[in-house]
Phi, psi and omega in degrees: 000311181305318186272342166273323165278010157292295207285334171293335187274353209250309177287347174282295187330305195273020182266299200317294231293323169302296161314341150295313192291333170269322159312316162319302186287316163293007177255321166331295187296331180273330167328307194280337214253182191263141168218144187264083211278349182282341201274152196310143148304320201274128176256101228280169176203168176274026215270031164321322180272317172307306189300320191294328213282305203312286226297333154265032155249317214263149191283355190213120195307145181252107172290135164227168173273151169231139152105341166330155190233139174304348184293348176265124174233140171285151153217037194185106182244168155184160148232124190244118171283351175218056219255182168253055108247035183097192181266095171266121178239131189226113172230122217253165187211167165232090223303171166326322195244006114122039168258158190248164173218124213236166160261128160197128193232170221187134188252343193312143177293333197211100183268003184285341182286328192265343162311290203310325167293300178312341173261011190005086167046031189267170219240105175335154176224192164258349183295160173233166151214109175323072177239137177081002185110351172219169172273127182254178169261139178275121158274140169247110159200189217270354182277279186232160188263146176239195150207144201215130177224090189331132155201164187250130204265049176025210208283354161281013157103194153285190195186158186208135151249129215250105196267110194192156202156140149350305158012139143265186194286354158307280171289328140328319164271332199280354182272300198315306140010269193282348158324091175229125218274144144180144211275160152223141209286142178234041162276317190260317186108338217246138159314132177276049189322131174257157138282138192232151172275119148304168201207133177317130198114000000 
């Protein structure tokens, strides 16, 4: 018994001294090795190629922002033309004060399942908010805040764009804002601004 409880305390003893010894090293190494501790984490992405490809695909004009102060950075671009959410567009942002903020537009006919995702479940309120001259609708919820707005596409049917994010509801209008929905023609190469009506919801 005396020899056994030997050899356990001699194996709890070389488990510490081996976990020092791998702390000792991971502390070297980070001494050594070079670090930025100011520079941004967040890594900027492009979407220009992306943004030309959605808008002569998609069935609805595709919003970006123009006009943007650099201080707002993409980090997330996608177009899925044949998704369960429809001809789906997504472009993600990370704000001045390093909050997130997304574009996400959707051709689906009965769009509430995909607000509710794209909002992690945030909840229609009665409230509006006034930008640029038109009305969006306020979603509320305990993740993210939206501002979501409907329109109709002349004869291709509708389309609902969802502004939404960490955000506060400020800056959520200032994406919302900077927003310009448009096809490009693909005969020509050059952008189409469509005009979309809104449309009730």
């Amino acid at each position: 018994m005396a020899a056994d409880k030997k050899r356990g305390a001699q194996a709890v003893r070389d488990m510490i001294i081996s976990l020092a010894v791998i702390v000792l090293a991971a502390w070297v190494i980070y001494l050594f090795i070079p670090h930025d501790d100011k520079k941004d984490p967040v890594k900027p992405v492009s979407y220009t190629v992306e943004l030309n490809s959605a808008r002569r695909a998609a069935p609805y004009p595709v919003a970006a922002p123009e006009g943007l102060s650099k201080n707002w950075r993409a980090t997330s671009v996608r177009y899925a033309a044949d998704s369960p959410k429809g001809s789906a567009w997504h472009l993600g942002f990370m704000t001045p004060d390093n909050e997130y903020a997304t574009v996400e537009q959707t051709d689906k006919p009965r769009p509430q399942k995909f607000i509710e995702d794209v909002t992690q479940g945030a909840e229609k309120t009665a409230k509006t908010q006034r930008v640029g001259g038109d009305e969006w609708t306020r979603y509320e919820g305990e993740k993210y805040d939206a501002l979501v707005r409907t329109f109709k596409n002349g004869k291709k049917g509708t389309s609902v764009t969802v502004v939404t994010g960490t955000a506060s509801f400020k800056q959520l209008g200032q994406l919302a804002g900077a927003l310009q929905a448009k096809n490009v023609k693909v005969e020509t190469g050059s952008p189409a601004p469509q005009k979309a009506t809104a449309a009730d919801g």
